[in-house]
C-alpha positions in Angstrom: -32.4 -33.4 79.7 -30.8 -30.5 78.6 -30.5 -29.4 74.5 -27.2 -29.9 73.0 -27.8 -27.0 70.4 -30.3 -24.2 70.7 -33.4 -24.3 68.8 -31.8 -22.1 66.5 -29.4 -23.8 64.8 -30.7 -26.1 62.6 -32.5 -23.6 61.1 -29.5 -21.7 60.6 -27.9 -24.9 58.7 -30.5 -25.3 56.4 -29.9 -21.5 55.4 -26.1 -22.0 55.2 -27.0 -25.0 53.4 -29.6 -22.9 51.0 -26.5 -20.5 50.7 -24.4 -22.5 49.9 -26.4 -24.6 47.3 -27.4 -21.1 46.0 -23.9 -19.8 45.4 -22.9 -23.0 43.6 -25.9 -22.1 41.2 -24.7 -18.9 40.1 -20.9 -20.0 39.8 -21.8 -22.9 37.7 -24.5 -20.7 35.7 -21.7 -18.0 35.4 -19.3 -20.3 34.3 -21.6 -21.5 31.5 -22.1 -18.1 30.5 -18.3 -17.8 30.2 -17.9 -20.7 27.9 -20.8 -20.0 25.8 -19.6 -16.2 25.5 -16.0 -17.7 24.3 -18.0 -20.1 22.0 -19.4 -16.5 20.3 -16.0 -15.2 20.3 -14.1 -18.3 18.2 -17.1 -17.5 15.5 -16.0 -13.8 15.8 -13.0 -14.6 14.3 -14.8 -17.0 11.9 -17.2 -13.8 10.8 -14.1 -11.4 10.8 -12.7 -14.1 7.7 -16.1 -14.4 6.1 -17.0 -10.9 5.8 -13.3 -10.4 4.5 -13.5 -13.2 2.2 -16.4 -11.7 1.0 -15.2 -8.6 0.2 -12.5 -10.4 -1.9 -15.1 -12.2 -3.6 -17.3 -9.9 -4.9 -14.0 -7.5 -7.0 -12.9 -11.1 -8.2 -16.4 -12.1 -9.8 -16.9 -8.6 -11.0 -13.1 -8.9 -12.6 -13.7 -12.5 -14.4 -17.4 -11.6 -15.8 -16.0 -10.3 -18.7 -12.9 -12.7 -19.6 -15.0 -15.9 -18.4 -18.3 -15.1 -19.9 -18.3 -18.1 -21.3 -18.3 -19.5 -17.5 -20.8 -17.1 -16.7 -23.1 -20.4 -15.1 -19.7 -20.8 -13.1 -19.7 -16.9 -11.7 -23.7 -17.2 -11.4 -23.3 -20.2 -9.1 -20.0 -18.9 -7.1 -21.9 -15.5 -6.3 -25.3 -17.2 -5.7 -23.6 -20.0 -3.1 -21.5 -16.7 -1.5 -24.8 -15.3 -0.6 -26.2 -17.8 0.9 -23.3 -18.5 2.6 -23.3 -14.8 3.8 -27.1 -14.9 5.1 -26.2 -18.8 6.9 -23.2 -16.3 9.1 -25.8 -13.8 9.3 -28.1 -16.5 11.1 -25.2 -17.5 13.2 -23.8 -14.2 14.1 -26.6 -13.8 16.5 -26.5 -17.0 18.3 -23.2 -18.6 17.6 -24.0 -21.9 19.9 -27.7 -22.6 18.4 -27.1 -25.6 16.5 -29.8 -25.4 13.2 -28.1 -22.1 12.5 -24.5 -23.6 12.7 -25.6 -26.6 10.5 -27.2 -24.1 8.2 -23.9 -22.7 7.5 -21.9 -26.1 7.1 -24.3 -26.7 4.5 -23.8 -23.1 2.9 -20.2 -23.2 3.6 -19.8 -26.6 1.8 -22.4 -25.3 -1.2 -19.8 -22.6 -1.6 -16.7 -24.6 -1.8 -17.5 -26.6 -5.2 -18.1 -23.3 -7.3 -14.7 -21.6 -5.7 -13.0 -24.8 -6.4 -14.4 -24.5 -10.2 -13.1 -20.9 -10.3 -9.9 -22.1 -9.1 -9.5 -24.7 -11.3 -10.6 -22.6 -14.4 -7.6 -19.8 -13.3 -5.0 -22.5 -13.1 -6.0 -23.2 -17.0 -5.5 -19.9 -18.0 -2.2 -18.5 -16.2 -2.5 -14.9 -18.3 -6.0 -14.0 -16.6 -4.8 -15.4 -12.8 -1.5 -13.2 -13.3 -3.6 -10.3 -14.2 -3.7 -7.1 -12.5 -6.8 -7.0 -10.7 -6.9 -11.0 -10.3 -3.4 -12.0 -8.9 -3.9 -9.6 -5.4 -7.4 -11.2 -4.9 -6.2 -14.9 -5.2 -3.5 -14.5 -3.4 -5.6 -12.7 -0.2 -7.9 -15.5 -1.0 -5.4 -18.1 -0.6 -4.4 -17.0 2.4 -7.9 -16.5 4.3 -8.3 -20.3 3.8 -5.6 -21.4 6.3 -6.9 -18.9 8.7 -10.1 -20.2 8.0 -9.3 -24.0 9.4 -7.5 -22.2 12.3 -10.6 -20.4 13.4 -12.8 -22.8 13.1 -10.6 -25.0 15.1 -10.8 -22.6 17.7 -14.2 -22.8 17.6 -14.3 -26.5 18.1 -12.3 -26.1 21.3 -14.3 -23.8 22.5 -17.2 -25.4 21.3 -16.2 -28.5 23.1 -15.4 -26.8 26.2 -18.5 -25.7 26.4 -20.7 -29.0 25.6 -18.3 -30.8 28.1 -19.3 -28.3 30.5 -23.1 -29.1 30.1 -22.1 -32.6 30.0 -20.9 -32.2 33.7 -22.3 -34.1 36.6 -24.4 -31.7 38.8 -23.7 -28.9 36.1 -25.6 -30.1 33.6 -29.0 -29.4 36.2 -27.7 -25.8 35.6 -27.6 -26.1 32.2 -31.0 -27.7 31.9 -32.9 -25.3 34.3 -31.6 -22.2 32.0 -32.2 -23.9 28.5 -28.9 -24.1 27.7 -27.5 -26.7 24.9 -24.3 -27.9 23.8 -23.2 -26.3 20.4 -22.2 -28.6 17.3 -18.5 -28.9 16.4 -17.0 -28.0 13.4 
């Protein structure tokens, strides 16, 4: 009885099918790289608002130690919670989808929020010092990094989410798995 196919060709299947199996490695690993790379771009933006909100911070405090010394506890807290904030985006900055570092921050971030909601609250009380010359410019740049704040980190979501439905993925998630990559917590 005569062969149908030549010796040959079932090895050449398995190599196409080696191939083929190979290429959908590298586009699935590359397309996780993509997402994770856009995951470190939304905290970018996040970092870009930090580091400016910081740089608003620090005039502010230095303006208010004298007229609020009697909040001094206040300013203490406000400038000790803004540096830890500060080293918690440090920590992130390098690895934007490592979860203990984004949790790190949350907490940080949410440390910060009660003394800058005190300072706030103690401005509104005394209109003459908000209105002041080197105050009102700060608060109001303040005021309007915290809108672009929830924007940003709402991009980060998406593209955190992206990227952890990505992982998520049936056969994907091997890829994901076999290069040690984990889904990043949402905002």
């Amino acid at each position: 009885m005569t062969e149908l196919w030549p010796a040959w060709v079932p090895s050449l299947l398995k190599l196409a099918g080696g191939a083929l199996l190979l290429f959908w490695i590298v586009g699935a690993y590359n397309r996780l790289v993509r997402l994770r790379g856009a995951v470190g771009a939304a905290w970018g933006q996040i970092d870009e608002l930090l580091t400016r909100r910081a740089s608003l911070l620090e005039p502010l405090i230095a303006a208010l130690n004298e007229p609020l010394a009697d909040e001094a506890t206040t300013l203490a807290a406000l400038a000790s919670a803004e540096q830890r904030q500060r080293a918690a985006a440090q920590a992130v900055r390098a690895r934007p989808w490592q979860a203990g570092a984004l949790m790190a921050w949350v907490v940080a971030e949410g440390e910060l929020a009660s003394p800058l909601a005190r300072l706030q609250a103690l401005l509104e009380q005394r209109p003459e010092l908000a209105g002041s010359e080197p105050v009102q410019p700060l608060r109001k740049q303040l005021a309007e990094i915290g809108p672009r704040l929830v924007f940003a980190r709402q991009a980060f979501g998406a593209a955190a989410t992206a990227y952890g439905e990505s992982l998520a993925e049936f056969p994907t998630r091997w890829v994901g798995r076999l290069f040690g990559m984990r889904a990043t917590p949402n905002l």
